[in-house]
C-alpha positions in Angstrom: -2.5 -9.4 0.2 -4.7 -9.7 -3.1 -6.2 -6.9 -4.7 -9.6 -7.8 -3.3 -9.1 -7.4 0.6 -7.3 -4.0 -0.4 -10.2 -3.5 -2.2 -12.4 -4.2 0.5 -10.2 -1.6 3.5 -10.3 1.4 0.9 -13.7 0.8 1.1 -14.1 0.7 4.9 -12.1 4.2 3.9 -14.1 5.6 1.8 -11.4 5.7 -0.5 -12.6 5.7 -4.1 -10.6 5.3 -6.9 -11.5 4.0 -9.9 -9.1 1.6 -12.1 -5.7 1.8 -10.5 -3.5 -0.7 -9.7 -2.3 -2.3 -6.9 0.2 -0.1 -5.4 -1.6 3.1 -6.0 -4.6 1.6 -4.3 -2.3 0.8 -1.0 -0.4 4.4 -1.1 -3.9 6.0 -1.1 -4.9 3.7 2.1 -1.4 5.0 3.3 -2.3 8.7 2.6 -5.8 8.4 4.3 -4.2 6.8 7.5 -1.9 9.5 7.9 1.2 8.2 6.7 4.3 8.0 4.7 2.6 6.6 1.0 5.9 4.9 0.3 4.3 1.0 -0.5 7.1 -0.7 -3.0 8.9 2.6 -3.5 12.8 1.4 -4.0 15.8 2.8 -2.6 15.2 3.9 1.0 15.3 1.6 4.3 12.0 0.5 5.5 11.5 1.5 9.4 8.2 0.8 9.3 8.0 -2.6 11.0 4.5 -2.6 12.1 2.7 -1.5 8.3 0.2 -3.7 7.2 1.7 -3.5 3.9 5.4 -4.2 4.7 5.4 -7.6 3.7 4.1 -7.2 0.1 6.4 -3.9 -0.3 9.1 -5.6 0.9 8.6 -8.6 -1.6 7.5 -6.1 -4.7 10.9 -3.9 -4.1 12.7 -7.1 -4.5 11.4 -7.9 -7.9 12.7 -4.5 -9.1 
């Protein structure tokens, strides 16, 4: 997803945060949905089949 659709939700959220980058911008949607802010955080297996965010994690845990 680019940076300006996630834009665009944490807006609908009223999620405000200046100048971060892409990840921190998703675990904040994460945080204010009421869930696990775990987006491309290595290490652990991913039961969350349904996230919006799973395919982008999934590829950004790869590349680390």
């Amino acid at each position: 997803m680019q940076m300006k659709e996630i834009r665009q939700i944490a807006e609908k959220m009223n999620i405000r945060l200046a100048k971060v980058d892409k990840a921190d911008l998703i675990r904040a949607i994460q945080r204010a949905e009421g869930n696990a802010d775990c987006y491309a955080i290595g290490g652990h297996e991913c039961d969350q089949v349904n996230c919006l965010w799973r395919k982008d994690c999934m590829r950004a845990v790869s590349r680390s």
